[in-house]
C-alpha positions as CSV (number, residue, x, y, z in Angstrom):
1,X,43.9,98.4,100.3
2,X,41.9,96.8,103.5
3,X,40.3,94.1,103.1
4,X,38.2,94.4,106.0
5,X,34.4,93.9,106.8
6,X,33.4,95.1,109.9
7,X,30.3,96.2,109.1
8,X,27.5,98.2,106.9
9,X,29.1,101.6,106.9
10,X,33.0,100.6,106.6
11,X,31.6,98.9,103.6
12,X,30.3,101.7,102.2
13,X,33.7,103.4,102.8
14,X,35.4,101.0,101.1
15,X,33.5,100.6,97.9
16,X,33.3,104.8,97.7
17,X,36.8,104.9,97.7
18,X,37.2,102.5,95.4
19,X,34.8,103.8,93.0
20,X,36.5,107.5,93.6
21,X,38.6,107.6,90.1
22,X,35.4,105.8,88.2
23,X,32.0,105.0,89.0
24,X,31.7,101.0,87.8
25,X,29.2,100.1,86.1
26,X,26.6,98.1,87.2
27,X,23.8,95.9,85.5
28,X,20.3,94.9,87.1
29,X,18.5,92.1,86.7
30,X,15.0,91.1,88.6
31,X,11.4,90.3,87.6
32,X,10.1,93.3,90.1
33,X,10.5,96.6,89.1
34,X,10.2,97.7,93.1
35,X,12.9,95.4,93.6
36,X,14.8,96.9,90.6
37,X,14.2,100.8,92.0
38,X,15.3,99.4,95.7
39,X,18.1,97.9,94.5
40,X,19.5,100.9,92.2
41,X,18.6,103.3,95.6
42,X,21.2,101.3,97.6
43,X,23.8,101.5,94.6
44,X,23.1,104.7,93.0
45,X,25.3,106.6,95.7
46,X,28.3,104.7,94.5
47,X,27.8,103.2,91.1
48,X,26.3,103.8,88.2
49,X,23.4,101.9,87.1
50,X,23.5,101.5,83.7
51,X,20.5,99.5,82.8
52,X,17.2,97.5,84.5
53,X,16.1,94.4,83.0
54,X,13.6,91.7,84.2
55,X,14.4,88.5,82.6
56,X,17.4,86.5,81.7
57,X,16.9,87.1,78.1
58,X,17.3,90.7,78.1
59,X,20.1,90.2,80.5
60,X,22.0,88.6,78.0
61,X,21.1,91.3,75.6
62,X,21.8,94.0,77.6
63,X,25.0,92.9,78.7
64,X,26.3,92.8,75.6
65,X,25.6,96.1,74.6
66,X,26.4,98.2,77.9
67,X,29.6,96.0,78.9
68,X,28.8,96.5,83.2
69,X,32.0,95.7,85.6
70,X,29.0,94.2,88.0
71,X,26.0,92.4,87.4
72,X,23.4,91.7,90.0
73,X,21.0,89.1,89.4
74,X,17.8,87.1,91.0
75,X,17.6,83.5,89.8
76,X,13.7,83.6,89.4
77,X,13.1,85.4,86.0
78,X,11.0,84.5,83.2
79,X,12.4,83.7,79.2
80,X,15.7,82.4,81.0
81,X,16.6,82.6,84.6
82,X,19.4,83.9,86.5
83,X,21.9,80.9,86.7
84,X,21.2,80.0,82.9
85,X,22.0,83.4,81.9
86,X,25.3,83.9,83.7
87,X,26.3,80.5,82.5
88,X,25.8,81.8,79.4
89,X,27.7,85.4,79.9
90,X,30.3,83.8,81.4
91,X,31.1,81.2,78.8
92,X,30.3,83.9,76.0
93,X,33.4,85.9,78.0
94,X,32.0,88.4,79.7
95,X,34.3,89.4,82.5
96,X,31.4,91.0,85.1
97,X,31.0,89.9,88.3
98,X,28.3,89.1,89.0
99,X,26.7,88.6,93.0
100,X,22.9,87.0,93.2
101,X,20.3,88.4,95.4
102,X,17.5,86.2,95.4
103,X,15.1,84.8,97.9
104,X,16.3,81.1,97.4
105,X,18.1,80.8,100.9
106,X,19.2,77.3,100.3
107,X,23.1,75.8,100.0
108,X,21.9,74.0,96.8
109,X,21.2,77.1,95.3
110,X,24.0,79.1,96.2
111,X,26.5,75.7,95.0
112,X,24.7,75.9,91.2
113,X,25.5,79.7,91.2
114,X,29.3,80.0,92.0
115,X,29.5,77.2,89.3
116,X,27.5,79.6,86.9
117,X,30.1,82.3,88.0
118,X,28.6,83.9,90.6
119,X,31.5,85.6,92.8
120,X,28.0,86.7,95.6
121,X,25.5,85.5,96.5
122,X,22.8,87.4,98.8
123,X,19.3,86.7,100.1
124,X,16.9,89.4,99.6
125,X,16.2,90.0,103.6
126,X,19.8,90.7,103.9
127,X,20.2,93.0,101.0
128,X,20.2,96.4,103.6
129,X,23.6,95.1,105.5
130,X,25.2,92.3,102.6
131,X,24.5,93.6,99.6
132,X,27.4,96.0,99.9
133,X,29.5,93.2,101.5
134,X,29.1,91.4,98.5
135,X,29.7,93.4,96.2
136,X,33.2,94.6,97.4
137,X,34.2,91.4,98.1
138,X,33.3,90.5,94.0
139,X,35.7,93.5,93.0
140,X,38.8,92.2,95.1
141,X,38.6,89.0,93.5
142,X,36.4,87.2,97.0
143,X,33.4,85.7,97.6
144,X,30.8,86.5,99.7
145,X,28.1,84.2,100.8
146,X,24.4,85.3,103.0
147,X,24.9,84.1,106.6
148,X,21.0,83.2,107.2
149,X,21.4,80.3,104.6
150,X,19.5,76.5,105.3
């Protein structure tokens, strides 16, 4: 299997061959439902969305009943954000990886959620060309990281 990143389209390649014997299933989580529907158009193609949430709280909730291979996750969410609800999944067992797409472009941020048990993390003005990136390199056990970090 490559493990290759060369750009936007070879990583579409890559994850729709790897998703060719089952769609995974992915969770998302954001406070903005146009954010939610712009999200789930990029990943539709390839994975199956099986469920939208917009807080941390139902995150939790929902993860527990639909059992995703992939969560992806903004930090800024009301009830309980991002980070304190993939702490929690994570210490609860869930094995989902789980990449953050956020607008917090700052190392500080991105440090706090790899401890959480982030295995991406992605800014929001990146999402068209990393998102993809990121999530790939979650599946083959990687990290990814933004480049246009501060």
């Amino acid at each position: 299997m490559s493990r290759e990143f060369a750009g936007p389209g070879l990583s579409r390649v890559l994850v729709e061959r790897d998703c060719q014997m089952r769609r995974l299933r992915v969770l998302l989580a954001d406070a903005y439902p146009n954010m939610l529907r712009m999200v789930e158009n990029i990943l539709e193609p390839m994975f199956e969305v099986v469920g939208k949430v917009a807080d941390g709280k139902s995150l939790l909730e929902a993860a527990g009943k639909l059992d995703p291979d992939l969560i992806v996750t903004d930090i800024s969410m009301p009830i309980l954000n991002g980070i304190e609800a993939v702490k929690n999944l994570k210490e609860s067992g869930s094995r989902a990886k789980v990449v953050f797409l956020t607008v917090h472009a700052d190392f500080e941020f991105v440090k706090v959620c790899f401890e959480a048990g982030a295995s991406g993390y992605v800014v929001k003005p990146q999402m068209n060309t990393e998102l993809l990136f990121a999530i790939r390199a979650a599946l083959a056990e990687h990290s990814f990281t933004s480049r246009n970090l501060t």
